[in-house]
N, C-alpha and C positions, 0 to 999 in steps of 0.2 A: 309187185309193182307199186312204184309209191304215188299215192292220189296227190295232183297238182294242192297246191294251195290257193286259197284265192287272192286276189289282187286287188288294191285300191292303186288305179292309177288316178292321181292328182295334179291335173295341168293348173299351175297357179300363174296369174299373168304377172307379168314382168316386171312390174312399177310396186306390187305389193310386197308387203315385209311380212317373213313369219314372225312367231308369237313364240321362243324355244320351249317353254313349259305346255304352253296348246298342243305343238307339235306332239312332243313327248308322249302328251296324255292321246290324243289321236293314234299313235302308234301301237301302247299300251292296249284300248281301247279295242283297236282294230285283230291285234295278235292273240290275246288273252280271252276273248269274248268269241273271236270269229276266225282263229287262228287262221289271220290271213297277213299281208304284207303291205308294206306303203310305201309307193313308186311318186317320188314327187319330181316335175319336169317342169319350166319354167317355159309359158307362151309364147311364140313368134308373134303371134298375131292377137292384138285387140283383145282384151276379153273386161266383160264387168265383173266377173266374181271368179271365183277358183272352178273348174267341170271338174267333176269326178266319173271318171271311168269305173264302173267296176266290173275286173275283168277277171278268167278260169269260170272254176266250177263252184257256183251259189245255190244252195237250195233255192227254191221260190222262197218259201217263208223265212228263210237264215237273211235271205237277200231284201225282203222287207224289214225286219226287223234292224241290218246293217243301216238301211237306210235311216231308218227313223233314230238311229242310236247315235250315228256318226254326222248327220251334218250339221248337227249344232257345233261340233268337235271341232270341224272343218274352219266352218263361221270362227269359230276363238281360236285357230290357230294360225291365222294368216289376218293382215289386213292392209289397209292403202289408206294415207292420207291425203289423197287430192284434194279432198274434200275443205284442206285448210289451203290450198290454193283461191277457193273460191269467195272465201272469207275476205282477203284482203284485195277482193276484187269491187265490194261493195262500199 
């Protein structure tokens, strides 16, 4: 019987742009380290930053360690410039 892999599902909201070499290294990152997969899905609704789901079967400790490896990865591979909307607002 083949043991699921695990899952990083990645809701990124709507307005932000990935980063294609972040991404890459995110993927790598996620596959190579923690041999698991990366589900990315674009927001319907509202969000300030990317939710990472992580979903199947994660050790506790594999699943701490994902965390603390990948969301810098996350952070550099997506982002949103509204920020320069607001610039020309002052």
């Amino acid at each position: 019987m083949d043991v699921p892999q695990p899952v990083l599902l990645l809701v990124v909201p709507a307005e932000w742009e990935a980063v294609p070499e972040g991404v890459t290294e995110l993927r790598r990152c996620l596959g190579e380290d923690y041999g698991g997969v990366l589900t990315l899905r674009m927001a319907r609704t509202p969000l300030h930053s990317p939710l990472a789901h992580y979903c199947g079967l994660w050790d506790r400790a594999e699943l701490r360690l994902a965390r603390r490896d990948l969301t810098p990865r996350i952070e550099a591979a997506f982002f949103n410039l509204a920020w320069l909307e607001l610039e020309g607002v002052g």
